[in-house]
Backbone as CSV, one residue per row, in Angstrom:
resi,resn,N_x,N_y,N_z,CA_x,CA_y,CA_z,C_x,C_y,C_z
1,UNK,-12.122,19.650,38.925,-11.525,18.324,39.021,-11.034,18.104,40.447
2,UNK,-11.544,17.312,40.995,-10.732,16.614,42.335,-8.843,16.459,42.194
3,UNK,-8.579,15.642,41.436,-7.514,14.955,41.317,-6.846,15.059,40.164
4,UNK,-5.509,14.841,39.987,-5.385,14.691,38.194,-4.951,13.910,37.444
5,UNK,-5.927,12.484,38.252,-5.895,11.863,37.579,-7.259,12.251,36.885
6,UNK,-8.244,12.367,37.425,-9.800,13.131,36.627,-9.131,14.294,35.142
7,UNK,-8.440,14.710,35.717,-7.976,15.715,34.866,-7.691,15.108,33.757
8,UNK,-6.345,14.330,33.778,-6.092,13.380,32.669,-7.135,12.566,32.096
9,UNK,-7.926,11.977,32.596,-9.101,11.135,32.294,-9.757,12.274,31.067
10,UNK,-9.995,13.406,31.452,-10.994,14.034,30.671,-10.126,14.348,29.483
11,UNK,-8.893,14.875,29.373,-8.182,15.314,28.357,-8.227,14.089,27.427
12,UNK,-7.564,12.740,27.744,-7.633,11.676,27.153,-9.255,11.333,26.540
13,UNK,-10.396,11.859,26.881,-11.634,11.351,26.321,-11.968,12.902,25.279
14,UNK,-11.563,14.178,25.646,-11.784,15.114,24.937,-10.393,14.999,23.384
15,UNK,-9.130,14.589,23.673,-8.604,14.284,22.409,-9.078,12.993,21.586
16,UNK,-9.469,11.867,22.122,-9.765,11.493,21.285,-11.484,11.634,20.784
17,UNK,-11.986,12.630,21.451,-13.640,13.175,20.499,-13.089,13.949,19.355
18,UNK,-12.025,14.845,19.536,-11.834,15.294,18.474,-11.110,14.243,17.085
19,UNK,-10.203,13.529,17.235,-9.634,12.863,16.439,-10.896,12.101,16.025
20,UNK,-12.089,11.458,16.872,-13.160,11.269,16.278,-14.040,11.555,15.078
21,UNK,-14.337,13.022,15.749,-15.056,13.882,14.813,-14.268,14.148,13.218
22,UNK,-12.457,14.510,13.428,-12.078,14.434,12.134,-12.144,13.420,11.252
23,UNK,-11.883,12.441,12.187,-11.994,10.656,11.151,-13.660,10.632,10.652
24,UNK,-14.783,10.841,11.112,-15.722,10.505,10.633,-16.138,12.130,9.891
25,UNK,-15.849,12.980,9.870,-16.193,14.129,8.710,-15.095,13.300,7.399
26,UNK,-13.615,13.032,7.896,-12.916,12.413,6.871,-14.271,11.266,5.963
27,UNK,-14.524,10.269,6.819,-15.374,8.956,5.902,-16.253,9.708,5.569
28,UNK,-17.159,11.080,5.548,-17.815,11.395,4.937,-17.602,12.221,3.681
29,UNK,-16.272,12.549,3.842,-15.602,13.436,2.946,-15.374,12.425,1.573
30,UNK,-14.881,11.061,2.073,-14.164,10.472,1.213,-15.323,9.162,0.428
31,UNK,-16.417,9.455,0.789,-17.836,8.978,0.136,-17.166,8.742,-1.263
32,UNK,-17.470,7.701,-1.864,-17.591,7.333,-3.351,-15.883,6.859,-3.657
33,UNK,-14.786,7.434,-3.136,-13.381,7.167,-3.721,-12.852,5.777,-3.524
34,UNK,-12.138,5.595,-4.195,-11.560,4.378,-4.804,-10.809,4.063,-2.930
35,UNK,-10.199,2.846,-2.801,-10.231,2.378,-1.062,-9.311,2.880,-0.818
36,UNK,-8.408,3.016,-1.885,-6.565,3.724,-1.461,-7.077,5.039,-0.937
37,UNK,-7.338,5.787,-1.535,-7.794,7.341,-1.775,-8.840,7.783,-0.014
38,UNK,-9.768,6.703,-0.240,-10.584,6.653,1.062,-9.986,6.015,2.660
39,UNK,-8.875,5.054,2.083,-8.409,4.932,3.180,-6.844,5.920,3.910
40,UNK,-6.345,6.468,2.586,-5.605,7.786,3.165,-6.032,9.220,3.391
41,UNK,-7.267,9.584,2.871,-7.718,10.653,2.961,-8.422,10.400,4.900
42,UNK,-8.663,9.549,5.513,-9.155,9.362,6.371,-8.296,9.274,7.488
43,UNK,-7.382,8.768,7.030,-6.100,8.813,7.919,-5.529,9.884,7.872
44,UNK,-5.265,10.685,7.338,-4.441,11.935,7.044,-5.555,12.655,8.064
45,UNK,-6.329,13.037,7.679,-7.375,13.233,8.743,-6.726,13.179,10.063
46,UNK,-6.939,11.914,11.020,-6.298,10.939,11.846,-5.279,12.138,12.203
47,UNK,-3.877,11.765,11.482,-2.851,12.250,11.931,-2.654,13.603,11.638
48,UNK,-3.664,14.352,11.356,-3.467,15.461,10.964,-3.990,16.333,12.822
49,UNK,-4.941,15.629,13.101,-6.013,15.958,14.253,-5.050,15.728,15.057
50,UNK,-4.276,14.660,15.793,-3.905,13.871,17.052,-2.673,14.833,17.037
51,UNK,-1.625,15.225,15.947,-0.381,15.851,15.499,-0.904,17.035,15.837
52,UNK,-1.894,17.629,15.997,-1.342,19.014,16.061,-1.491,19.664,16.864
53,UNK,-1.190,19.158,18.423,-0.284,19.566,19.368,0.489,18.165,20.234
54,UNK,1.129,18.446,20.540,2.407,17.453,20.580,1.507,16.897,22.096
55,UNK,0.772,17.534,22.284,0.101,17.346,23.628,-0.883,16.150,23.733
56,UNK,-1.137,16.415,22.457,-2.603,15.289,22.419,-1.828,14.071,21.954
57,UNK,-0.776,13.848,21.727,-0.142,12.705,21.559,0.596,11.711,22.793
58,UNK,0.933,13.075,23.540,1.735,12.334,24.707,-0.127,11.885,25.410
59,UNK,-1.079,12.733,25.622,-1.998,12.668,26.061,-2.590,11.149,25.619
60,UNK,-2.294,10.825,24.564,-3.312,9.938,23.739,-2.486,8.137,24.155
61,UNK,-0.953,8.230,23.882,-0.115,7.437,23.260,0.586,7.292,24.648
62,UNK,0.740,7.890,25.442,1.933,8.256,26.725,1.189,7.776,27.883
63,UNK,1.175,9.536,28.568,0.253,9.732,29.869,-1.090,8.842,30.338
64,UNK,-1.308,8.141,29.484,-2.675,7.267,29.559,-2.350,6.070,30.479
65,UNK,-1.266,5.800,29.837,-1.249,4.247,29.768,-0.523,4.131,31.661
66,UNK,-1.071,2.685,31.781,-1.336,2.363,33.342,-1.034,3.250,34.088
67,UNK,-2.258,4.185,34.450,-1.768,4.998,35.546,-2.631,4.362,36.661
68,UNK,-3.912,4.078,36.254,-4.878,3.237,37.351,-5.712,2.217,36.464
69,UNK,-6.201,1.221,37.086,-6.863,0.725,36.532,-8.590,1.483,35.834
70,UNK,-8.683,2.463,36.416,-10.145,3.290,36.066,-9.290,3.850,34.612
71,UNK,-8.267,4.314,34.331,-7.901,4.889,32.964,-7.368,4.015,31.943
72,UNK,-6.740,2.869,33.006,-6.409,1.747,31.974,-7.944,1.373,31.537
73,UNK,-8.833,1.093,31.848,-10.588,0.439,31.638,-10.703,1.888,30.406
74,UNK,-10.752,2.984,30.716,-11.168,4.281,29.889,-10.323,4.034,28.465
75,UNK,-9.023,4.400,28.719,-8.314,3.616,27.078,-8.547,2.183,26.685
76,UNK,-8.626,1.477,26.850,-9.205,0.263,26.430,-10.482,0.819,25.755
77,UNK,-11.396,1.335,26.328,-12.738,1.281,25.983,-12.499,1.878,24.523
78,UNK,-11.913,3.043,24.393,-11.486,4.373,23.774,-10.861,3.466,22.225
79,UNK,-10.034,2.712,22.635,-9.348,1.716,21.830,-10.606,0.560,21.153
80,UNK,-11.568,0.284,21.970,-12.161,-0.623,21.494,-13.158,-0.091,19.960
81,UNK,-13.427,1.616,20.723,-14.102,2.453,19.252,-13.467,2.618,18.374
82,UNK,-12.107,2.408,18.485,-11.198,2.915,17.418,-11.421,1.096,16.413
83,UNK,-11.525,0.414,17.250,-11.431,-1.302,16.784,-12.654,-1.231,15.914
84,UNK,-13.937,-0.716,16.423,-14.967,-0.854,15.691,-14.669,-0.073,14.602
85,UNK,-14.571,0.779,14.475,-14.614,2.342,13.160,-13.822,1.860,12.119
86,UNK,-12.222,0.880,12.590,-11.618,0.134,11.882,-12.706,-0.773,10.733
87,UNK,-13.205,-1.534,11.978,-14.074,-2.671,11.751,-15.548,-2.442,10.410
88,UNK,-15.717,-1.360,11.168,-16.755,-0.765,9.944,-16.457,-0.621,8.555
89,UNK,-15.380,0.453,8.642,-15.219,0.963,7.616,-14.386,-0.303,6.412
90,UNK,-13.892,-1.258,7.440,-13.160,-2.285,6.356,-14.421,-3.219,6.010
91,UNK,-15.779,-3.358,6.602,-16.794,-4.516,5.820,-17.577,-3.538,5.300
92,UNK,-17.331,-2.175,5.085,-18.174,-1.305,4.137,-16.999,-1.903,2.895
93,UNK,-15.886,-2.048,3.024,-14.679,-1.825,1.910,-15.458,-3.778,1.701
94,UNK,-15.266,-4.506,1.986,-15.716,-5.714,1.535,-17.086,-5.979,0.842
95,UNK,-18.396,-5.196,1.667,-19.036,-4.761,0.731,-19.271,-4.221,-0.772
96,UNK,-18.196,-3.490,-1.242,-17.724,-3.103,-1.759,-17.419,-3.738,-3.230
97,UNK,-16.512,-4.863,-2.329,-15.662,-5.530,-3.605,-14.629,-5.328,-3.500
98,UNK,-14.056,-4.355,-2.683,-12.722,-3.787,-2.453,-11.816,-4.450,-1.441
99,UNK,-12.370,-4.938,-0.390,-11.334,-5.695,0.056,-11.726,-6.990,0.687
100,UNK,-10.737,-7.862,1.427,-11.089,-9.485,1.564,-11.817,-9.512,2.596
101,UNK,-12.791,-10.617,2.196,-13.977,-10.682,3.603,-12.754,-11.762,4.660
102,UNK,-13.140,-11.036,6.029,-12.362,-11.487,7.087,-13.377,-11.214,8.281
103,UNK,-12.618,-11.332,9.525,-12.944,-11.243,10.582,-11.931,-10.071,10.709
104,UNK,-12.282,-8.573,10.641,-11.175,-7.639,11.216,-11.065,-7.332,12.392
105,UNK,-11.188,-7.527,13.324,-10.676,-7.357,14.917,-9.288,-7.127,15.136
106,UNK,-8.658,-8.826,14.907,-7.332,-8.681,15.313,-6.524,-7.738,14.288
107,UNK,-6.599,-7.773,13.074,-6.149,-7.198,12.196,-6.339,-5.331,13.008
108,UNK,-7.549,-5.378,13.190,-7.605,-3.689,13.670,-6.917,-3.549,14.637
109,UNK,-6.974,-4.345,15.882,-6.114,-4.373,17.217,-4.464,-3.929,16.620
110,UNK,-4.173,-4.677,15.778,-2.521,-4.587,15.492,-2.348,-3.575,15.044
111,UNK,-3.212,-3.272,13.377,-3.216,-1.940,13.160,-2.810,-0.351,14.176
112,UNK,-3.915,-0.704,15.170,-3.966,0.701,15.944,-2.583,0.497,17.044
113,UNK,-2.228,-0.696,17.402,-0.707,-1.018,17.561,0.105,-0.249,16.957
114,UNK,-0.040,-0.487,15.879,1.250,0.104,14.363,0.911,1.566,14.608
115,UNK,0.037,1.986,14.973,-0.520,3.842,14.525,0.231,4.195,16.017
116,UNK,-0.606,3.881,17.497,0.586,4.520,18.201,1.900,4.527,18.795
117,UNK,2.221,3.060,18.149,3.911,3.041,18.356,4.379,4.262,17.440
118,UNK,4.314,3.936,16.120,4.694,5.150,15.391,4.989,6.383,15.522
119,UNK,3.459,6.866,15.833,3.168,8.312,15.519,3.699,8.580,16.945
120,UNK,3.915,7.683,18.304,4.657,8.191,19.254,6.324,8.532,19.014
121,UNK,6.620,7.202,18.511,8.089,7.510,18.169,8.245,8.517,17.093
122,UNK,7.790,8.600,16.481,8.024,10.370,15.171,7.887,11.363,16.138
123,UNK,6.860,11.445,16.475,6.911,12.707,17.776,7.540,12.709,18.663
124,UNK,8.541,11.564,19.258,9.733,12.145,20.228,10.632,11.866,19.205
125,UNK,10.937,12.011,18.136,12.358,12.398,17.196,12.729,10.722,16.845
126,UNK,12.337,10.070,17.545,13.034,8.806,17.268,13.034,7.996,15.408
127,UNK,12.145,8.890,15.245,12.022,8.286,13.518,11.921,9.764,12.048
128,UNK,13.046,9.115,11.772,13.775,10.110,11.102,12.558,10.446,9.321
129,UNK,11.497,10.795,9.753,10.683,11.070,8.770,9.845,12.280,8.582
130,UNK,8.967,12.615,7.859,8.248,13.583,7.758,6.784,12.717,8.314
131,UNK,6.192,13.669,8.361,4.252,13.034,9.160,3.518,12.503,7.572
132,UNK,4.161,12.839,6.621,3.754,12.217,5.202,4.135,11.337,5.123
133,UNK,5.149,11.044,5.494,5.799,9.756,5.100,5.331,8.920,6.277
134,UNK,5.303,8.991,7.569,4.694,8.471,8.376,3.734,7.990,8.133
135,UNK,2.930,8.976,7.408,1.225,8.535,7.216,0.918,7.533,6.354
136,UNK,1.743,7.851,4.879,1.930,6.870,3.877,2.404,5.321,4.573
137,UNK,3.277,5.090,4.926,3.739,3.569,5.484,2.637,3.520,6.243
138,UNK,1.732,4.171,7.851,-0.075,3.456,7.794,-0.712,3.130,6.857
139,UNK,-0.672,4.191,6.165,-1.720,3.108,4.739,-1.256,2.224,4.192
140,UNK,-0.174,2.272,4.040,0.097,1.105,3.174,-0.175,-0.280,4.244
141,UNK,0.494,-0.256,5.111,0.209,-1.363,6.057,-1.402,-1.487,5.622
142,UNK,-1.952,-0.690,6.723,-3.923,-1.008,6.531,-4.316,-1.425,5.068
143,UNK,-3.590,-0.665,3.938,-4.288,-1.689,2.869,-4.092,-2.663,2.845
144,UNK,-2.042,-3.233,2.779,-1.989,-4.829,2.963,-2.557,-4.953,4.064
145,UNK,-3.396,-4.715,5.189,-4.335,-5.447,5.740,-5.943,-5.936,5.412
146,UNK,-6.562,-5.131,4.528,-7.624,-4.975,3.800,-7.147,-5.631,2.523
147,UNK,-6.254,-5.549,1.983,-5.782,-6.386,0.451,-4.768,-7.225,0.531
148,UNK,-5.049,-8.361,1.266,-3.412,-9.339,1.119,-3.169,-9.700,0.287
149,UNK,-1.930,-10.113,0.078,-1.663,-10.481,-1.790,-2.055,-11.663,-2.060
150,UNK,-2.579,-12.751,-1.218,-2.965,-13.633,-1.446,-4.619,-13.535,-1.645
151,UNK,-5.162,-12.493,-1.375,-6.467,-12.144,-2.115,-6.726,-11.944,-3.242
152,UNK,-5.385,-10.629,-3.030,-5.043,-9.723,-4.654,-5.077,-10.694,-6.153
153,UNK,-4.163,-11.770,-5.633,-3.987,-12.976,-6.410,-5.335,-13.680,-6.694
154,UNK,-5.923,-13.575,-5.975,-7.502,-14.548,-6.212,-7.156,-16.337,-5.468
155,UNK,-6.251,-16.023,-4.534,-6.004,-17.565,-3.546,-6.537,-17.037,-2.499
């Protein structure tokens, strides 16, 4: 590495290949299950990968953010796969029958909002929970994002 900012650059693209690879062995794992089941088994995944070293969080959630515009462009991009995978996996769930046909973008944008405010603040102490309970309140959010009650209802 020249510099470290290169350095950082690579750590930030090597944690999130891995959190990758767990989320999509997760959607393959969770083939056939009901959307609750498929959409926490996938996430648990998620936070199971990024959590387990405190490193890949500051790496992921922290250290990234505006250091140059070449890493600000790299997380964005990084963020934009996370937008799609969102995106996928919720018009496989509409496909389905399982959840409301939409346009999920913004909905995913906020989502992944909600995931690293969070899972940053639990990991510097600021939120007085367990990573279960953490994980549980994401899903629940992402389902009421995939199931609004005004769907649920049939309005």
């Amino acid at each position: 590495f020249r510099t470290l900012e290169d350095v950082l650059a690579a750590l930030h693209l090597q944690v999130n290949d891995w959190a990758e690879q767990a989320v999509r062995a997760a959607v393959a794992d969770a083939a056939g299950l009901p959307l609750a089941d498929r959409v926490a088994t996938i996430f648990h995944a998620y936070a199971a990968d990024v959590t387990a070293d405190p490193r890949r969080i500051r790496i992921t959630f922290v250290e990234i953010v505006g250091v140059s515009p070449r890493l600000e462009e790299q997380r964005l991009a990084r963020r934009a796969r996370w937008i799609d995978l969102i995106r996928a996996e919720a018009e496989a769930a509409v496909a389905r029958g399982e959840a409301a046909p939409r346009d999920y973008r913004l909905p995913a944008a906020a989502f992944i909002g909600s995931v690293n405010g969070l899972l940053h603040d639990w990991s510097a102490g600021w939120v007085d929970a367990t990573l279960d309970e953490v994980v549980t309140e994401l899903v629940r959010q992402l389902l009421g994002i995939l199931r609004p009650v005004e769907w649920e209802n049939g309005r």
